[in-house]
TIDO-738234 format. One record per residue: z, y, x of N, C-alpha, C in turn; residue in three letters. Coordinates in steps of 0.001 Angstrom, whole numbers, plus 524288, in hexadecimal, padded with zeros to 5 digits. Layout:
<pts>
ZYXZYXZYXALA ...
</pts>
This chain:
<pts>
B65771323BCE2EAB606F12FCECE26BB5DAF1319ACDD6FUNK B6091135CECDA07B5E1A136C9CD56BB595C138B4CD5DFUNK B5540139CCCD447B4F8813A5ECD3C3B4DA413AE0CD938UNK B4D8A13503CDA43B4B4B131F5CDEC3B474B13042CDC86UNK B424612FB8CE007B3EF712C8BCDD6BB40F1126DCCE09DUNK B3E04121E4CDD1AB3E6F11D4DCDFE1B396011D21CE187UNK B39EA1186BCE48DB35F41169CCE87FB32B711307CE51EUNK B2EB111300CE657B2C2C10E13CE3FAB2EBF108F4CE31BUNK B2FD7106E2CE6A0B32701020BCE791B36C81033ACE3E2UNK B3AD7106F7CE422B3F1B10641CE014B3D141074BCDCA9UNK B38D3109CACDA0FB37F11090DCD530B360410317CD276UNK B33E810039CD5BBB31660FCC1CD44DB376C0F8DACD250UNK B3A650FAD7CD7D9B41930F6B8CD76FB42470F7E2CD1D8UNK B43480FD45CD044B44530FEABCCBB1B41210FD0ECC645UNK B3D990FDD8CC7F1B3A8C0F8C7CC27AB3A8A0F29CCC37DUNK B3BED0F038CC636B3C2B0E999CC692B44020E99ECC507UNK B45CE0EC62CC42AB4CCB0EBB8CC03AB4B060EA27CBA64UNK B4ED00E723CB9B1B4F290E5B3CB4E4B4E4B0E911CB265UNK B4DEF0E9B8CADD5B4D3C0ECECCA7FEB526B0EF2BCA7ECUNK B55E70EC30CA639B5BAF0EE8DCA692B5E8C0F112CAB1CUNK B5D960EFCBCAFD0B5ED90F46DCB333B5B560F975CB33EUNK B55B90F8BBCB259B530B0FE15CB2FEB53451016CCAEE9UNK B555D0FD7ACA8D8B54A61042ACA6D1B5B5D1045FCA7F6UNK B5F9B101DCCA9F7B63BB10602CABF8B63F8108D7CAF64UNK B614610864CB492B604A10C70CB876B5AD310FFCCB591UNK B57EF11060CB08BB5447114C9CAF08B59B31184FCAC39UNK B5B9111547CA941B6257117C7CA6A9B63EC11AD5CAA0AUNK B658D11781CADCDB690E11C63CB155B64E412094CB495UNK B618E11FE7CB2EDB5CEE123D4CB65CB5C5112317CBD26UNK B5C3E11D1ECBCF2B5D1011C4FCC2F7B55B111C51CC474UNK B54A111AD1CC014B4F75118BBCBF6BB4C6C11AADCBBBFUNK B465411D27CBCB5B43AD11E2ACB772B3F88117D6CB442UNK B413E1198BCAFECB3DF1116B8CADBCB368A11819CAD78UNK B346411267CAD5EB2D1B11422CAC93B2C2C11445CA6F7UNK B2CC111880CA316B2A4411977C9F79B255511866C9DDBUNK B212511A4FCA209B1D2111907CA16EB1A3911574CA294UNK B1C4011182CA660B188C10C2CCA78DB1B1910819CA51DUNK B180E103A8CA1FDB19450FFA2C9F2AB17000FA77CA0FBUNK B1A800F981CA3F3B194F0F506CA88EB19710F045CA44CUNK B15260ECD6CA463B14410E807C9F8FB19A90E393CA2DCUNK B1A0C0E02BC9EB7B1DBE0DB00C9FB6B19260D76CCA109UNK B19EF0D2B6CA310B16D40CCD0CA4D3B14960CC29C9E72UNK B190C0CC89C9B59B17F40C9F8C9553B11B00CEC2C92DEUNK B14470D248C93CDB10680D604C9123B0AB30D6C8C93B7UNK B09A80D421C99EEB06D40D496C9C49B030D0CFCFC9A8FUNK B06330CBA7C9A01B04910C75CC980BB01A30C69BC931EUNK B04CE0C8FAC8F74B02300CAA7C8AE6AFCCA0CDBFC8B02UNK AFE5B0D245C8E48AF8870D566C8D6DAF3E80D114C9033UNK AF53B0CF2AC93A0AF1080CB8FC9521AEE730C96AC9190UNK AF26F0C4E9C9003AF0ED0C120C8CC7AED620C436C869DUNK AEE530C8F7C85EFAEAE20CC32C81C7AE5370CDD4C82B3UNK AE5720CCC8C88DCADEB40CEADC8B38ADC700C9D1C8B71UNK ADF160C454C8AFBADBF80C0A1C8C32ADA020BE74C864DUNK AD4F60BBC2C8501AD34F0BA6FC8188ACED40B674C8146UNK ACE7C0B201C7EF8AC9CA0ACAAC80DEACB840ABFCC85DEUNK ACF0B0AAD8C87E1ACFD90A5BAC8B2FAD2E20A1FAC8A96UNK ACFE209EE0C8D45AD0B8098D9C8CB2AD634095C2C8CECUNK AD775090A8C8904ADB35090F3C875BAE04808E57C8C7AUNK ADC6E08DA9C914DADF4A08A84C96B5AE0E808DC3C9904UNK ADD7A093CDC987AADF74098E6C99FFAE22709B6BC986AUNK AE35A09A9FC92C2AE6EC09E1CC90DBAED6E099E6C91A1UNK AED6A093CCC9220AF0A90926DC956DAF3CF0940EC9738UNK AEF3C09493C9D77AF0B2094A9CA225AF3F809BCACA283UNK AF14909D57C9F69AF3650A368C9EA9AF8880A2FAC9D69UNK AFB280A081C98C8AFF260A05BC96D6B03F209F5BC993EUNK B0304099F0C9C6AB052809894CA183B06FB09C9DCA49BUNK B03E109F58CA75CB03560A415CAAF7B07D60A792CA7DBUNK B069C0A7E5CA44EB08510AE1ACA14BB0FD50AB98CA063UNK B10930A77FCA16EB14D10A3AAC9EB8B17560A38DCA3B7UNK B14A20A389CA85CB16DB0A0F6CAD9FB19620A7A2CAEF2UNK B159F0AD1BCACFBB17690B13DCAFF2B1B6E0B25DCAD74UNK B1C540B302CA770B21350B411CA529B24F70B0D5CA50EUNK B266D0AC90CA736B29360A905CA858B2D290AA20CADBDUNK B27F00AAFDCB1FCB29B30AEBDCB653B2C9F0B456CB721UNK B2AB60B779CB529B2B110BCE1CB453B2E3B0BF97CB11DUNK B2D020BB3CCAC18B2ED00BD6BCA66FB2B9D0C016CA453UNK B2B5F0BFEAC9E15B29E30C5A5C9AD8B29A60CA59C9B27UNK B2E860CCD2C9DA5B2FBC0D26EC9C31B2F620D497CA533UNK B2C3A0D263CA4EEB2C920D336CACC1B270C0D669CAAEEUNK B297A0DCF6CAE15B24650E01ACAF63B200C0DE1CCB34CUNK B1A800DF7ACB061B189B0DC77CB611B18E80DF85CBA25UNK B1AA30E47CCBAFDB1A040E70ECBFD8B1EFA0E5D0CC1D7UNK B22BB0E291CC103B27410E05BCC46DB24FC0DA78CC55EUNK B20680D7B3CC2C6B214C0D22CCC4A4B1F670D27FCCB84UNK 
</pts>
């Protein structure tokens, strides 16, 4: 199976593995790593948001907090959003 390409679908299998299995199958060269795309976390997505917003209201910024509290609660911090 050595320089097979994968299928879409297994690539996608291959990025939803833990952290610790994928970089051991990038180790053993079962798998390439994406150098170049830097897929954001929930946390970091969250953040950049919350940096574009500015003057709103203090029931809104709330209700925001909530939201932002309920997804990382769910998901977690460190969850790519292109796996949620």
């Amino acid at each position: 199976m050595t320089g097979t390409r994968l299928s879409n679908r297994d690539v996608l299998r291959a990025e939803s593995l833990p952290l610790e299995l994928r970089k051991k199958l990038i180790a053993s060269k079962l798998i390439q790593a994406k150098l170049d795309e830097k897929v954001p976390t929930i946390s970091q997505l969250i953040e950049q948001y919350k940096a574009t917003r500015s003057g709103i209201k203090a029931k809104s910024a709330e209700v925001e907090k909530r939201y932002f509290a309920y997804l990382l609660e769910y998901f977690g911090g460190d969850k790519r959003i292109d796996l949620m």
